[in-house]
C-alpha positions in Angstrom: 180.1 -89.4 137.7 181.6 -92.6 139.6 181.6 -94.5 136.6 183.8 -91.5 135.0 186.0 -90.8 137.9 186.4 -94.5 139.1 186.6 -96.7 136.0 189.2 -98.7 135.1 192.0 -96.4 133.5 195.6 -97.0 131.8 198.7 -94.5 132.6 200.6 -92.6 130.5 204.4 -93.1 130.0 206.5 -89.9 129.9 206.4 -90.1 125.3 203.1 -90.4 125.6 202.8 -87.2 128.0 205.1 -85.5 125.6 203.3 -86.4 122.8 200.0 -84.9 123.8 201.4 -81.9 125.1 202.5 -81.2 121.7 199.4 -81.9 120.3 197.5 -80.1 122.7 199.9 -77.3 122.1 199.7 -76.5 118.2 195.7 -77.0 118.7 195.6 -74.2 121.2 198.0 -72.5 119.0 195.7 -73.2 116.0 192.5 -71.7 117.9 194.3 -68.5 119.2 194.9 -67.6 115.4 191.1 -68.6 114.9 189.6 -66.6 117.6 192.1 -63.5 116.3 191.0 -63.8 112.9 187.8 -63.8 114.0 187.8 -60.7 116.3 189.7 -58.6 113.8 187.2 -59.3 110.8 184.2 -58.3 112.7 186.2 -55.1 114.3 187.2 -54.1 111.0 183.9 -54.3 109.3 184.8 -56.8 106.9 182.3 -59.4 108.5 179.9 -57.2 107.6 181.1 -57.5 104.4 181.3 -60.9 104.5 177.8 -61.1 104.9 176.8 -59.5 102.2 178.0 -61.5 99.5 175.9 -64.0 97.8 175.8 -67.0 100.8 176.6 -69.8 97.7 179.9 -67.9 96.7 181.1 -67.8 100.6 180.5 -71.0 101.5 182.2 -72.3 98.5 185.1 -69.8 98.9 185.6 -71.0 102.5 184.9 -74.5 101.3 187.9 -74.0 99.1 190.0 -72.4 100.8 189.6 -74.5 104.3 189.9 -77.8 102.3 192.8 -76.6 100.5 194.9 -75.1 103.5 194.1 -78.8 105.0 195.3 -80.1 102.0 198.3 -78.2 101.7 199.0 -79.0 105.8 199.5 -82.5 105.0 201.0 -82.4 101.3 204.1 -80.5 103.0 207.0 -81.3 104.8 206.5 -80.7 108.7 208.5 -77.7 109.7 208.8 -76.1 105.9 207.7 -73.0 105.9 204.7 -73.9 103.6 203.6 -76.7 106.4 203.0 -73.6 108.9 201.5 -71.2 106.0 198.9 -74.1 105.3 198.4 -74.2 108.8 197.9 -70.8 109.6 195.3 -70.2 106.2 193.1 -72.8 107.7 193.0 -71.5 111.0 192.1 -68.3 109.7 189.5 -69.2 107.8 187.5 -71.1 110.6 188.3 -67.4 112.2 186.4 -65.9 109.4 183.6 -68.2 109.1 182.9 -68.1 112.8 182.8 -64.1 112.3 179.4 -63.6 112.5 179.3 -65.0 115.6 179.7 -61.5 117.1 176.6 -60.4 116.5 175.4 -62.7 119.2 175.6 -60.9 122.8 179.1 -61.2 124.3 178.2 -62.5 127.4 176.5 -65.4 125.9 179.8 -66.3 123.7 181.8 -65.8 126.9 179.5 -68.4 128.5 180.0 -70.8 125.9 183.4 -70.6 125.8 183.7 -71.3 129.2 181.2 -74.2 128.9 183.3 -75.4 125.6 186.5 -75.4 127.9 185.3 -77.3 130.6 183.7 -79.6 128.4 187.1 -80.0 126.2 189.1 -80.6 129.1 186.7 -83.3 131.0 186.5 -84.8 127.5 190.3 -84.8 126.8 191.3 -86.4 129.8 188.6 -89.6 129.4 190.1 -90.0 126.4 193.8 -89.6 127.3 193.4 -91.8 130.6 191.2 -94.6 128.6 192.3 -98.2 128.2 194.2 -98.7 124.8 192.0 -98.4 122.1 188.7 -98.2 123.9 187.0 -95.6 121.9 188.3 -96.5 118.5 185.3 -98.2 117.7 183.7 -94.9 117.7 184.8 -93.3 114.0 182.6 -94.6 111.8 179.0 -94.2 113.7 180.6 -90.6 114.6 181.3 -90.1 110.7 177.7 -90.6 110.3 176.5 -88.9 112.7 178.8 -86.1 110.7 176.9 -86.9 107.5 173.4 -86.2 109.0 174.8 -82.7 110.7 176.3 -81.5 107.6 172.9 -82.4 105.2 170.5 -80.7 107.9 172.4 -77.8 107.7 172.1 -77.6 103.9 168.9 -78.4 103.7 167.4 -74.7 104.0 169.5 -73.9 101.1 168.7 -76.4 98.7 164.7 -76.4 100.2 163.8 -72.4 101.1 160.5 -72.8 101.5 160.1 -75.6 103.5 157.9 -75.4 106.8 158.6 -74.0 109.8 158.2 -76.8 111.8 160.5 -78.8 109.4 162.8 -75.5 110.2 162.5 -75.7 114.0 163.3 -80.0 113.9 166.6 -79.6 111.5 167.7 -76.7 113.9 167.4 -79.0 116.9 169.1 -82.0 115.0 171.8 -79.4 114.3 172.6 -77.6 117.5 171.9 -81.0 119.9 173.2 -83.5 117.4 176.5 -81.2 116.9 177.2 -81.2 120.2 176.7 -85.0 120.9 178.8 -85.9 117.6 181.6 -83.2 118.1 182.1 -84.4 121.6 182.0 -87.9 120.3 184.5 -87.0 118.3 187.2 -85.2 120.9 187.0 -88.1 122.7 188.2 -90.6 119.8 190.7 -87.9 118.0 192.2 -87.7 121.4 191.9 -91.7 122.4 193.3 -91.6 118.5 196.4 -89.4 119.2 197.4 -91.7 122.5 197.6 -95.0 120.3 199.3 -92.7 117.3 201.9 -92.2 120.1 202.6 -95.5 120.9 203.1 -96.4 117.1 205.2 -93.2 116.6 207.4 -93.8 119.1 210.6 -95.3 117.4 209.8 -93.2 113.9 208.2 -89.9 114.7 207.8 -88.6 117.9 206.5 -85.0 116.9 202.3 -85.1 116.3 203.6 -82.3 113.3 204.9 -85.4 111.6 201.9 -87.4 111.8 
């Protein structure tokens, strides 16, 4: 905790302040039309639906239709209504995927909202408050860490009859590796949008444009 609260730390100039604001803004935007999404599948019935299907022609809808929306969020012009379309597909469909989610007890998503929040915030401010370019470093062991996340949880579809145990260990790696590397990674993409600001200063000083 000292070493958090009393390192060695770099203020912010007022375009830099801006500058996250704006970004911090559209990505609480971007989760309000998630969570939404999210409430009015499963209210509606159509999560149950969802569920349903065959679990190869979901994923691979979602696949295509989250990577596409990303696509499409950087192929336009900021501000064009197309840029915001894009934008708002790909929210929604992290609202859809998370869905099922609601099947879990409330009061256990409403505690780890809360524990997500707190855990965002604390995060967000290391990495807003860091010296220039201090976690940087970070991407590419954080990408890898991303690689090992994303083939544990595709290994019970591609292996179905593996053993239990081998089960239990991929869960772990999944849930406790996914927090470590997803935390990892708020840290850079925020230590990421601070040096972005100082480069955009003079050229772009909206994050949309970025």
């Amino acid at each position: 905790l000292n070493l958090v609260l009393n390192r060695e730390t770099s203020p912010l100039e007022a375009h830099q302040w801006e500058y996250l604001r704006d970004t911090f803004k559209y990505t609480a935007v971007g989760l309000a039309i998630t969570a939404g999404t999210a409430t009015l599948a499963f209210k509606n019935g159509f999560t149950y639906r969802l569920m349903a299907l065959n679990p190869w022609v979901v994923m691979g809808g979602s696949l295509v239709l989250g990577i596409g929306s990303m696509y499409g969020v950087y192929a336009t012009a900021p501000d064009s209504p197309a840029h915001y379309l894009s934008w708002g597909v790909f929210s929604a469909m992290q609202g859809l995927t998370l869905s099922p989610l609601f099947f879990i007890a409330p009061h256990i998503l409403g505690r780890a909202g809360l524990y997500t929040a707190g855990a965002v915030g604390g995060i967000s401010y290391v990495g807003a408050t860091a010296k220039s370019d201090e976690y940087m470093w970070l991407g590419g062991p954080l990408l890898a860490g991303l690689g090992v996340l994303i083939c544990s949880s595709l290994a019970p579809m591609i292996m179905p009859n593996m053993a239990l145990r081998t089960m239990t260990v991929l869960e772990s790696v999944g849930a406790y590796g996914g927090v470590a590397v997803f935390s990892g990674m708020l840290l850079y993409d925020t230590n990421k949008v601070r040096t972005l600001s100082l480069c955009l200063l003079y050229t772009s000083p909206s994050p949309r444009d970025s």
